[in-house]
C-alpha positions as CSV (number, residue, x, y, z in Angstrom):
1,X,0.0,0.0,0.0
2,X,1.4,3.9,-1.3
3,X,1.5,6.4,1.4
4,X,0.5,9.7,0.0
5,X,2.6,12.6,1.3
6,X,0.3,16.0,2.4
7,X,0.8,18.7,-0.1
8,X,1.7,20.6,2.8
9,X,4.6,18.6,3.3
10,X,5.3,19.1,-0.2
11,X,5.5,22.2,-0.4
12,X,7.8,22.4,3.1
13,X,10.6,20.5,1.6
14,X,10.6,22.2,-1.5
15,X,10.5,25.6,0.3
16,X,13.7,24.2,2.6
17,X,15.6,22.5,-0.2
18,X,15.2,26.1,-2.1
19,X,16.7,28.4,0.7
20,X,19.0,25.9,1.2
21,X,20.0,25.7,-2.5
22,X,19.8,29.4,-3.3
23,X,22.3,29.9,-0.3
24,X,24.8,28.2,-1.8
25,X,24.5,29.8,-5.2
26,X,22.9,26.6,-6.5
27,X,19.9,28.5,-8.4
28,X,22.7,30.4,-11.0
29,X,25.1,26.9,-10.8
30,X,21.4,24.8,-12.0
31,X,20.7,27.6,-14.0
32,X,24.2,28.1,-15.9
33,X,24.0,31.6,-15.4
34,X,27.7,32.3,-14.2
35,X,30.6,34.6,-14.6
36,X,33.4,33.2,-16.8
37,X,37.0,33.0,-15.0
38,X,39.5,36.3,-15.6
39,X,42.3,35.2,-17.3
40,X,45.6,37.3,-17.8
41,X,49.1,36.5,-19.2
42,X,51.9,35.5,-16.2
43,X,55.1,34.6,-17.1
44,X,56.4,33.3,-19.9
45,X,59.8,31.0,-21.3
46,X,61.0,29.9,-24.3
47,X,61.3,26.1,-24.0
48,X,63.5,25.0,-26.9
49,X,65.1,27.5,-30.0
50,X,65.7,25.8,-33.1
51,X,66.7,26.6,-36.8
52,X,63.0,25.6,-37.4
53,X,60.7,26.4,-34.7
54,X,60.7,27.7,-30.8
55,X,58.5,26.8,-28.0
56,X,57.3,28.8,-25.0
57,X,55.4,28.3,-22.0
58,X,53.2,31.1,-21.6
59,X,51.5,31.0,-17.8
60,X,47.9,32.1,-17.9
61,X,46.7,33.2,-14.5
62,X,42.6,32.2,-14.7
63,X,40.6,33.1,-11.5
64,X,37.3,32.1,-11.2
65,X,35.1,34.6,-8.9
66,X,32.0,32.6,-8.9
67,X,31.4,30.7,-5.3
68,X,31.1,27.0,-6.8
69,X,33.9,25.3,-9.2
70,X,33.8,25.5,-13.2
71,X,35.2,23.1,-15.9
72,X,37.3,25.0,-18.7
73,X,37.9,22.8,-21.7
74,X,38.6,22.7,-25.2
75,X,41.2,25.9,-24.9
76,X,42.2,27.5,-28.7
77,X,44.7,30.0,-28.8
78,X,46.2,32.5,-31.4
79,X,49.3,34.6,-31.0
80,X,49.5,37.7,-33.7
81,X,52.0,40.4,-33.7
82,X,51.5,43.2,-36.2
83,X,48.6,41.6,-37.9
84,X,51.0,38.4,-38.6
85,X,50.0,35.2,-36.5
86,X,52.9,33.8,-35.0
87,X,51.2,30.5,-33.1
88,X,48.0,29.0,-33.3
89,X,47.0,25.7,-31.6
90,X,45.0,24.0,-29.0
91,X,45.7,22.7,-25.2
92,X,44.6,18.9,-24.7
93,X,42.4,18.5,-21.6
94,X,40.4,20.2,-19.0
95,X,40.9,22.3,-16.2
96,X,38.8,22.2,-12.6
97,X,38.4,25.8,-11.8
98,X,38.0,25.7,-7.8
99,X,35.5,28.1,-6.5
100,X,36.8,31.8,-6.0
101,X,40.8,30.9,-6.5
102,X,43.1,31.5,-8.8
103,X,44.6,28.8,-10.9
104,X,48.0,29.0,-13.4
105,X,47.5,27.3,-16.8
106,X,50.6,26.9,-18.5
107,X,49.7,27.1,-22.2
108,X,52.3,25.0,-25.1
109,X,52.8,27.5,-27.8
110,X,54.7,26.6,-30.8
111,X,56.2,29.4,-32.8
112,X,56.4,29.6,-36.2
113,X,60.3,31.0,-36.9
114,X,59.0,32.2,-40.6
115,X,57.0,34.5,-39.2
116,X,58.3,35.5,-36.1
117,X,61.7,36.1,-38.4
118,X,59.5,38.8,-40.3
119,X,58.0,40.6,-36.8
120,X,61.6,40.7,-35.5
121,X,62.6,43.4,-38.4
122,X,59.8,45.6,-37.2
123,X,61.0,44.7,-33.2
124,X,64.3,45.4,-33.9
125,X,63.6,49.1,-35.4
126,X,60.6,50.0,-32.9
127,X,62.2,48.4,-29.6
128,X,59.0,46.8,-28.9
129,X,56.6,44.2,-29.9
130,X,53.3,44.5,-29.9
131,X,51.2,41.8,-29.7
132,X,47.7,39.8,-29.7
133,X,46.7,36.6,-27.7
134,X,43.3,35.5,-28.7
135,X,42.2,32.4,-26.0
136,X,38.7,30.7,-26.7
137,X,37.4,27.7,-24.8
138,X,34.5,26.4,-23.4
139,X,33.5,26.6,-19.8
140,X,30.9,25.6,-17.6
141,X,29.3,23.9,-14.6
142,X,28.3,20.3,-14.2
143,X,25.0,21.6,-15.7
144,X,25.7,24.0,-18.7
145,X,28.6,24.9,-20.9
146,X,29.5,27.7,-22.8
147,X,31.9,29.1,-24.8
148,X,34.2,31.9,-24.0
149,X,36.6,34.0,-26.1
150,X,38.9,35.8,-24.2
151,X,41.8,38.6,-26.0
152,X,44.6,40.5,-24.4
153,X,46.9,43.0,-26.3
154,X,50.1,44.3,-25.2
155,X,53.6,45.2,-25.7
156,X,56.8,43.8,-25.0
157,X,59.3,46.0,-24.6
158,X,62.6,45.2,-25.6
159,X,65.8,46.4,-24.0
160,X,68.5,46.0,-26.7
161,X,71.8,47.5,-27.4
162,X,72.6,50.5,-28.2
163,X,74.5,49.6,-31.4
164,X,72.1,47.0,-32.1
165,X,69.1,49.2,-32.0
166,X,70.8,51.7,-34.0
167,X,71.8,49.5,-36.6
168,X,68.6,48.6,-37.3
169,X,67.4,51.7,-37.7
170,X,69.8,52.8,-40.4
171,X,69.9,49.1,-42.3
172,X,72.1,46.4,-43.5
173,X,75.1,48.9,-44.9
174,X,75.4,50.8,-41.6
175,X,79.1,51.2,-40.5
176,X,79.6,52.3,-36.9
177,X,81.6,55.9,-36.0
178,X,85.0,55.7,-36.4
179,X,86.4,56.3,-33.0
């Protein structure tokens, strides 16, 4: 034989299971309303030079300022300098975003030389390089996903010699002063 619970009762636990939910920041997790993570270059290191290609690790620091944990995945990135990609490529895997910390990504990028051979004439003369990192994944809760694209433009300053600065400047038949 069924027991029939009172609507009363009902209505009780769903009332309790609510406040307790909405608390916790349950209704925006269920709902997959949340804020994506905050991502901004760290550091970065060139990981092997070659004739043929370079690779760096570029440290993304990603914090994620909603109260309950979120799943990035499926990261894309393109690096550009000057309108001329250098790197394009993908990080396998996904990354568990804890609830209101900060996390480091470290992000394999693989430089094409050919290209980055062409932005270091403009480096060389301006001192600086300006650049474009383009990041799009996919992020979400245990409920929803959705997808993110995240780009931060800078400069890298350069600090070269004097001569070598110079040089550049003035091309490939500069002599330096007598003296």
């Amino acid at each position: 034989m069924r027991r029939r619970c009172s609507p009363s009762l009902l209505v009780l636990c769903a009332a309790a299971t609510a406040t307790v939910l909405g608390g916790c920041g349950a209704s925006a997790l269920i709902s997959g309303r949340f804020d994506p993570p905050q991502v901004s270059i760290g550091a970065a290191r060139v990981d092997t030079l070659s004739l043929a290609a370079a690779t760096l690790s570029i440290g993304l620091d990603v914090f994620n300022p909603n109260p309950y944990s979120l799943r990035v995945r499926g990261l894309e990135y393109r690096l550009s300098t000057a309108g001329t990609l250098l790197a394009e490529g993908a990080a396998s895997g996904a990354i568990d975003l804890p609830g209101e910390q900060r996390a480091t990504v470290i992000l394999p990028v693989r430089l094409d030389l050919e290209a980055l051979a062409r932005a270091a004439q403009a480096a060389l003369s301006l001192g600086e390089v300006p650049y474009d990192l383009e990041l799009r994944f996919n992020v979400g809760t245990m409920f929803l996903e959705r997808p993110v694209r995240h780009v931060e433009s800078s400069v890298l300053r350069l600090t070269l010699p004097l001569g070598l600065a110079r040089r550049s400047r003035m091309g490939a038949n500069w002599q330096p002063p007598a003296g």
